[in-house]
KOLTI-208199 format. One line per 5 residues: their letters; for each residue x, y, z of C-alpha. Coordinates in pm, 1 decimal. Each point is the difference from the previous one (the first is absolute). Layout:
BEGIN
A) X,Y,Z ~ ... .
//
This chain:
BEGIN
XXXXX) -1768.5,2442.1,1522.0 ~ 348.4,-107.1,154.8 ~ 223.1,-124.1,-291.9 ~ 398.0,-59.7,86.2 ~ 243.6,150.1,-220.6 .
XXXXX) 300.2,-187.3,-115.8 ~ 263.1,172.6,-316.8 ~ 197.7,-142.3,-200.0 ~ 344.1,165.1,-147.8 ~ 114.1,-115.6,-351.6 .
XXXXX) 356.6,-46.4,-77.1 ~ -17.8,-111.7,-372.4 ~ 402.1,-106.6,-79.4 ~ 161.7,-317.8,-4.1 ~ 300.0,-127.1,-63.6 .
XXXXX) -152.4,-226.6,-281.5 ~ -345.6,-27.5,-118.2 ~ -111.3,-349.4,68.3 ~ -174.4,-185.9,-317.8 ~ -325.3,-87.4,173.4 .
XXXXX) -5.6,365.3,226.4 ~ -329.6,216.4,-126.4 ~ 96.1,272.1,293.5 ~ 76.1,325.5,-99.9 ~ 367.1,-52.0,26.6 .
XXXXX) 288.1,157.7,-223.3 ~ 365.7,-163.8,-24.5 ~ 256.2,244.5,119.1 ~ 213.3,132.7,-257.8 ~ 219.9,297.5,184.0 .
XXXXX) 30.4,134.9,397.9 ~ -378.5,-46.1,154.6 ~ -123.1,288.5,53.0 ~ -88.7,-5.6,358.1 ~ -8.9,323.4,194.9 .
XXXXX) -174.7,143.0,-286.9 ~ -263.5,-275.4,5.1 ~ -117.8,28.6,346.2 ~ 0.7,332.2,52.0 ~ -224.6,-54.6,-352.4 .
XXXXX) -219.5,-256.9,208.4 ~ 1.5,202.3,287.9 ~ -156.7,302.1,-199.4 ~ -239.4,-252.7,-125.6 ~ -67.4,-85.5,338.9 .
XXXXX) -91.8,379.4,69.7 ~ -266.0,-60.2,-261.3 ~ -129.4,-314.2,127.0 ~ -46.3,122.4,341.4 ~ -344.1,141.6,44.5 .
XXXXX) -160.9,-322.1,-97.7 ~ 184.9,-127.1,363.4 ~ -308.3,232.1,121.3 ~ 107.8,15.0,357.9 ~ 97.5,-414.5,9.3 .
XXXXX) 344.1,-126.6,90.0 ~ 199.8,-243.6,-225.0 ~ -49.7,-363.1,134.5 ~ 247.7,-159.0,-265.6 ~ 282.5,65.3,-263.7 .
XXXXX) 101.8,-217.2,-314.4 ~ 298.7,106.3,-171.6 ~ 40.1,-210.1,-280.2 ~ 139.3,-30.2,-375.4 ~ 189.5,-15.1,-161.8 .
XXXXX) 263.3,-74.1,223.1 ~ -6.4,235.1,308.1 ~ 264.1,-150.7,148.4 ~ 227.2,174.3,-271.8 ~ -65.4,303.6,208.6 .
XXXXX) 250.1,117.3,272.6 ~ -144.3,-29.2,330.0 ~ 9.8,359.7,43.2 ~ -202.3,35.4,-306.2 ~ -230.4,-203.5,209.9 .
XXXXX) 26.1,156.6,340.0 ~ -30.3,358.9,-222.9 ~ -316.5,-80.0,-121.5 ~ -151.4,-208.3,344.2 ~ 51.9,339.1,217.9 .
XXXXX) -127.5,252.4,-288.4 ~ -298.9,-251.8,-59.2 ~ -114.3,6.9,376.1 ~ 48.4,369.8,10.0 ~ -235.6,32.9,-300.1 .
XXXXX) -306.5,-240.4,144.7 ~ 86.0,-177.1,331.9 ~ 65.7,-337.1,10.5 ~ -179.7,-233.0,300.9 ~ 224.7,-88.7,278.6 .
XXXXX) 11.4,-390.7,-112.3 ~ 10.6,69.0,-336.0 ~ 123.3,-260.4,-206.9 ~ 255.4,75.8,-287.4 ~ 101.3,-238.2,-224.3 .
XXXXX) 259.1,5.8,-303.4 ~ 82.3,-268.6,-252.5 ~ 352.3,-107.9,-107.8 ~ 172.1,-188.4,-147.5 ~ 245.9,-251.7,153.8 .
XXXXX) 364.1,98.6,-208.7 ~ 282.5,68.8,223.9 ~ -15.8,346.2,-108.0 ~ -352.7,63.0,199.0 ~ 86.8,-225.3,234.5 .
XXXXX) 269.0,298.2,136.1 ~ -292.0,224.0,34.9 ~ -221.9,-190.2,213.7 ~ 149.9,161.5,350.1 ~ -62.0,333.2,-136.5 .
XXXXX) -382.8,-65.9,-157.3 ~ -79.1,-117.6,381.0 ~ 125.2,311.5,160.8 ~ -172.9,241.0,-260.2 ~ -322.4,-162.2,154.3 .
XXXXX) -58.9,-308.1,-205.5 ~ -186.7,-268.7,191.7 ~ -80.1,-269.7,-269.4 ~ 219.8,-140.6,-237.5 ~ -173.7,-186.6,-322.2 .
XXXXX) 345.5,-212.5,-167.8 ~ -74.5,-64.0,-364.9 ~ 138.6,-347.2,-25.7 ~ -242.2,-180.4,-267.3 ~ 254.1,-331.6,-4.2 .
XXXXX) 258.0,-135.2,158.2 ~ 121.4,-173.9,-294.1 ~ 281.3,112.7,-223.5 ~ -170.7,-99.9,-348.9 ~ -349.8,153.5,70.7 .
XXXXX) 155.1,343.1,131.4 ~ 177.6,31.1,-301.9 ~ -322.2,-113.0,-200.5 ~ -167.8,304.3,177.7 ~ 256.8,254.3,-78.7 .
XXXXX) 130.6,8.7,379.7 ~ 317.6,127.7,69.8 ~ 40.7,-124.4,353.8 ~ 106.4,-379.6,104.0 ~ -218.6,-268.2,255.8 .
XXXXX) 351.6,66.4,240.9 ~ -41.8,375.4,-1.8 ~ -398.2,-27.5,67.3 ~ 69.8,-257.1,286.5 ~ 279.9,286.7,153.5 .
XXXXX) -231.5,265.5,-48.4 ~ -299.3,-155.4,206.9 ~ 276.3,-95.9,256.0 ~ 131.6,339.1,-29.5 ~ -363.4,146.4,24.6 .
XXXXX) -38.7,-206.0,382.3 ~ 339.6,53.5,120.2 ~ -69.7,384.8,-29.1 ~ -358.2,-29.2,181.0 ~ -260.3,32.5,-294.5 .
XXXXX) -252.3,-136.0,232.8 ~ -245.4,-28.3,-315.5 ~ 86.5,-169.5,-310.9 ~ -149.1,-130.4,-325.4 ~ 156.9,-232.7,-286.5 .
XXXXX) -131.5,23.7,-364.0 ~ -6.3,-319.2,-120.3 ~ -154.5,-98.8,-354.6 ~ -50.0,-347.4,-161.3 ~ -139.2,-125.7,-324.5 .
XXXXX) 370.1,175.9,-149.3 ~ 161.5,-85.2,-353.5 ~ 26.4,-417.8,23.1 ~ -63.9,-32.5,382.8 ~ -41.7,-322.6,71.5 .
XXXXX) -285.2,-56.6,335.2 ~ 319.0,-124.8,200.8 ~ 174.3,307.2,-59.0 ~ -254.7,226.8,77.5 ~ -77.0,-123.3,319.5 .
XXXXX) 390.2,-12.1,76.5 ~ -0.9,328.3,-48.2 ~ -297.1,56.5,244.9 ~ 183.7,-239.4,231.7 ~ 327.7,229.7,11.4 .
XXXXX) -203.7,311.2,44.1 ~ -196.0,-153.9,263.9 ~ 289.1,-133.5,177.2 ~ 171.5,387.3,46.5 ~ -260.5,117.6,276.9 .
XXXXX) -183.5,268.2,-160.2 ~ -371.9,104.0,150.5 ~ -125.9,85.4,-327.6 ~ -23.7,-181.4,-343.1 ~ -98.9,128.3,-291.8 .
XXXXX) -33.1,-317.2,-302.4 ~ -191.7,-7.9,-324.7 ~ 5.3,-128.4,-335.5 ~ 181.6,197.3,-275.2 ~ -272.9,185.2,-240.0 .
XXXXX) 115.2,71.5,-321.6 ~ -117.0,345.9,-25.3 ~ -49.3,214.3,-375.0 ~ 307.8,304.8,-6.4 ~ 272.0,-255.5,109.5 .
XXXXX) 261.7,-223.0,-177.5 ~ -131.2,-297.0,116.2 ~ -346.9,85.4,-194.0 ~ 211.2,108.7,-274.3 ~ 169.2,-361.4,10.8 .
XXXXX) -185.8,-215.7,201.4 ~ 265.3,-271.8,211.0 ~ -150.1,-361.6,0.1 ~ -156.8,52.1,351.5 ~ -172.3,-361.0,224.7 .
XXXXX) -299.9,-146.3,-124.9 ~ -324.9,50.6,197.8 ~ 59.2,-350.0,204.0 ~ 342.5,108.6,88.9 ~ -155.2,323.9,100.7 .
XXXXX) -291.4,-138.8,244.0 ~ 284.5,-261.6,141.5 ~ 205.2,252.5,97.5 ~ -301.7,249.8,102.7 ~ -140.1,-296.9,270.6 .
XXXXX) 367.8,-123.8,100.1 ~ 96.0,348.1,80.0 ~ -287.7,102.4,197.7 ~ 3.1,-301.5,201.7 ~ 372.2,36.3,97.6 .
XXXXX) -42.8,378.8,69.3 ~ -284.8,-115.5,258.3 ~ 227.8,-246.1,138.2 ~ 250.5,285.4,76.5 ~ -256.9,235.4,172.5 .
XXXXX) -91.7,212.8,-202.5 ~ -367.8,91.0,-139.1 ~ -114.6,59.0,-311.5 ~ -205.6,365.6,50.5 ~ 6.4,70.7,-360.8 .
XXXXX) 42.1,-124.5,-382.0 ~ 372.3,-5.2,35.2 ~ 69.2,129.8,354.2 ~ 83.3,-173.3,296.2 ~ 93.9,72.0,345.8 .
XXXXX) 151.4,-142.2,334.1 ~ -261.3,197.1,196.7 ~ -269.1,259.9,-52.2 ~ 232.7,235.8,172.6 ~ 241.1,-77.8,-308.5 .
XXXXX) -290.1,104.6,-290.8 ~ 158.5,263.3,-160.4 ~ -197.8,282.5,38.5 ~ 52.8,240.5,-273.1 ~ -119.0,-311.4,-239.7 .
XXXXX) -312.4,-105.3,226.7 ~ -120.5,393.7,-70.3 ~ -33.3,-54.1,-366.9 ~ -149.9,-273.7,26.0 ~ -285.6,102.1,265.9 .
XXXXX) -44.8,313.7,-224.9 ~ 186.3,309.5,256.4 ~ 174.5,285.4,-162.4 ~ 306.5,4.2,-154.5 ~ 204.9,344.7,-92.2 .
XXXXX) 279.4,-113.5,-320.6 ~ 268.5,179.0,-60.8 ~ 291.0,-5.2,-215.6 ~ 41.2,-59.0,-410.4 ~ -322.6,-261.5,-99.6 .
XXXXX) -113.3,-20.0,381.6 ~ -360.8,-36.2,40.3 ~ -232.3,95.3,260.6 ~ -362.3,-7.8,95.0 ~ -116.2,242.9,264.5 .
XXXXX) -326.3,61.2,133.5 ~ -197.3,329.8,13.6 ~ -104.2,-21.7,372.0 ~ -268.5,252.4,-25.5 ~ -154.3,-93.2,-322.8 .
XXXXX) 63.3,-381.3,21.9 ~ 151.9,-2.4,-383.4 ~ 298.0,-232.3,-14.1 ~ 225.7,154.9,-298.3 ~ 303.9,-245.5,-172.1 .
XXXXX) 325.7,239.9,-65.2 ~ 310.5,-77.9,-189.5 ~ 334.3,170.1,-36.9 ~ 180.8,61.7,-325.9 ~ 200.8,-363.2,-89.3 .
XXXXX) 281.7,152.6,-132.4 ~ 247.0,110.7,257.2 ~ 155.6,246.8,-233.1 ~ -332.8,158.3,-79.9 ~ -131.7,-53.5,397.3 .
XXXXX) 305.6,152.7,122.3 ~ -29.2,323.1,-232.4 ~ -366.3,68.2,14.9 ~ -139.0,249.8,225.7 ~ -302.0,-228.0,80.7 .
XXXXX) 98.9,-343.9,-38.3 ~ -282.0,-106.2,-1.6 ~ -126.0,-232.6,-312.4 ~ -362.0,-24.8,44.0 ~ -271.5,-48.1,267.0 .
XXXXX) -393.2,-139.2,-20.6 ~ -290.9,-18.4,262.7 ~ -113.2,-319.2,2.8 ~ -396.4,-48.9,-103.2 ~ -183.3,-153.4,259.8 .
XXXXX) -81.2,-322.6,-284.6 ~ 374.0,-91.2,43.8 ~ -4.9,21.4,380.5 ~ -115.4,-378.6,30.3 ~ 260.3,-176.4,-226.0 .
XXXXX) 278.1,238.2,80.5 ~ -58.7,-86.4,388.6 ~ -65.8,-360.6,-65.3 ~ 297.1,-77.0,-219.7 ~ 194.7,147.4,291.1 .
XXXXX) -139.7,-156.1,253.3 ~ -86.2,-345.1,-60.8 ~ 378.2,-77.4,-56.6 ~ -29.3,-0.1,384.6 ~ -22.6,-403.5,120.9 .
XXXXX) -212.0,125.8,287.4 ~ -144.7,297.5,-221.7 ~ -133.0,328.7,152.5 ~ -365.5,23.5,244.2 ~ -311.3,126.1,-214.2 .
XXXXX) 32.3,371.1,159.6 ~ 315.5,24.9,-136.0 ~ -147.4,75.1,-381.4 ~ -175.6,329.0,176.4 ~ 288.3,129.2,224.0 .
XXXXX) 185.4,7.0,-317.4 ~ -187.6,121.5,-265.8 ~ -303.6,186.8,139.8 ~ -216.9,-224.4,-172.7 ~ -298.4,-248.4,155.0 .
XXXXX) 52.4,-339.8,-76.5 ~ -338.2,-92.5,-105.2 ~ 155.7,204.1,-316.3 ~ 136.1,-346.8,-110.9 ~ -239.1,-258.8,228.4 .
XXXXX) -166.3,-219.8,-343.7 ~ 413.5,-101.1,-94.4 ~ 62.1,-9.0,353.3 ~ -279.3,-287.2,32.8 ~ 76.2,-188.6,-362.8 .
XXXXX) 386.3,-16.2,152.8 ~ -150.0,-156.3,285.1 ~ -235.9,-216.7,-168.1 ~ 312.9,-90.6,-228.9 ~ 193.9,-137.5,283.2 .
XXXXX) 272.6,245.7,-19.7 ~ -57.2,245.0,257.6 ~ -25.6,-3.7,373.2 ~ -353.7,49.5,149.7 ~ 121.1,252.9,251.4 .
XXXXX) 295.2,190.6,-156.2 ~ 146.9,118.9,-278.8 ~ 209.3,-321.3,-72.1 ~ 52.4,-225.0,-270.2 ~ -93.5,-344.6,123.7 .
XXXXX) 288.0,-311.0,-52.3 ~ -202.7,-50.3,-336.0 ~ -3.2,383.9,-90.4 ~ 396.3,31.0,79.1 ~ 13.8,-290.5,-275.4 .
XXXXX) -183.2,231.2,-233.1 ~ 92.1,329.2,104.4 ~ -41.0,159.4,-309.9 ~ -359.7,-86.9,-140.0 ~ -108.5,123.3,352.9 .
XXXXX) 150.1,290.6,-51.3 ~ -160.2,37.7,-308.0 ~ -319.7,4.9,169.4 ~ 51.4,347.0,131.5 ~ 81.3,156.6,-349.6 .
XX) -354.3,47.2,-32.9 ~ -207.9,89.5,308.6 .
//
């Protein structure tokens, strides 16, 4: 059973927590503690490492937090120890959100020489009213100069976060914000709707967000002009200039590979390749108590073969072009006549393709009650 390997590194500080974030993220209140945190990660690493079981790593996230609050020797520190500890594949994509304030910005030479490949800007608006309704410290100027800044220093692979349906958007302004991003040449864009999620401020106090019309008018404007630019959709809120440009380290969650997390509230899910039981691992949240325990480890579960079906479909069928039918057995070790009767009502429904795993044009529209199908096979 061949199953890539991707990890993911946790930085958890920021310079503000945002009012709709529902990341493990911490405002920073004195000097970041860096050297001590990745040599922490790095020891967590040494854990982590035997479920790599003699596979390279194909990708890298580091994300946040803000990791661009790191130096980039921080970054370049823990790049070499990491490929010292499991090897990383010779085209190995690495990617590293920040954010677009001048004060990254000065970084970005440093985060390309320490091995960085992919840049992922966190830009969410151009607009000066719904930054500051987001609790964003950066301007539209300084995210325009920081994708220019990005090119001019030979990122060759770049994404823009963009999110509509903010605090009084209007549909105009939304897609005048796609049109900006759109306009500034990157290969990569990441846009979706802002969720209110439970554990942030905006739950707490809920802003007066678009109605539902507004919503869908912005949803079908958007996509259309993100066609008309060249890029394709490939998944709920992903969209890129090329296959080529997929990012990677994303497209193995969602077709189910293994993923080693480390760092404070990283998670992982790792396969046993000899026993075919997939186990879900998390790391203490806390970075005070992750970067003092021995094991930081915060808990760990073997999935139950029951949950294999709706954990690899929810995954999965956010894919436009969703995953072949052999794909359920490569990665879980389980035959797929396991869930064949909801496999055939789907299809009967209309919402799933005949031959694949994918959610039909009508089963995209209802995602979730054909996800619901799975909860009980």
């Amino acid at each position: 059973m061949s199953i890539p390997l991707s990890l993911y590194v946790h930085i958890p500080w920021c310079v503000r927590k945002c009012p709709y974030c529902d990341f493990n993220s911490h405002a920073v209140r004195d000097e970041l503690p860096e050297a001590a945190y990745i040599d922490t990660v790095l020891a967590d690493l040494r854990h982590e490492a035997r479920w790599a079981q003699g596979r390279e790593i194909q990708s890298i996230f580091i994300g946040g937090g803000t990791p661009s609050l790191f130096s980039a020797q921080s970054i370049a520190n823990l790049l070499d120890s990491a490929n010292r500890i499991v090897p990383f594949a010779s085209d190995i994509e690495i990617t590293m959100e920040a954010n677009p304030g001048t004060f990254e910005q000065d970084k970005f030479a440093g985060f390309l020489a320490a091995g960085v490949n992919r840049l992922s800007i966190g830009v969410q608006s151009f607009n000066t009213h719904h930054l500051k309704a987001l609790g964003r410290i950066h301007s539209g100027q300084e995210a325009e100069r920081a994708i220019a800044a990005a090119h001019q220093l030979g990122f060759k692979r770049l994404n823009i976060d963009l999110m509509h349906g903010l605090p009084d958007q209007t549909p105009q302004q939304a897609l005048a914000d796609l049109e900006q991003g759109l306009a500034l040449g990157p290969d990569h864009l990441s846009w979706y709707q802002l969720t209110i999620e439970p554990n942030t401020e905006f739950y707490q106090r809920p802003p007066q967000i678009p109605e539902d019309d507004a919503l869908w008018e912005i949803q079908q404007q958007g996509q259309a002009r993100i066609r008309a630019a060249g890029f394709t959709q490939y998944e709920v809120s992903a969209y890129a200039k090329a296959p080529t440009t997929r990012a990677r380290h994303n497209l193995n969650y969602w077709e189910f590979g293994d993923y080693i997390g480390i760092g404070a509230g990283a998670h992982g899910k790792v396969t046993d390749l000899s026993t075919h039981e997939i186990h879900r691992r998390w790391k203490q949240r806390s970075p005070k108590a992750y970067m003092t325990h021995i094991d930081p480890l915060g808990g760990s579960r073997i999935l139950a073969p029951d949950e294999l079906p709706f954990e690899f479909m929810m995954n999965a069928l956010r894919l436009i072009d969703g995953v072949p039918t052999e794909r359920f057995h490569e990665r879980t070790g389980q035959p797929i006549e396991m869930m064949a009767a909801v496999l055939q009502q789907a299809r009967e429904k209309g919402l799933l393709h005949p031959n694949r795993l994918q959610a039909t044009p009508q089963g995209q529209l209802f995602l979730n009650d054909l996800l619901a199908l799975f909860l009980d096979v």
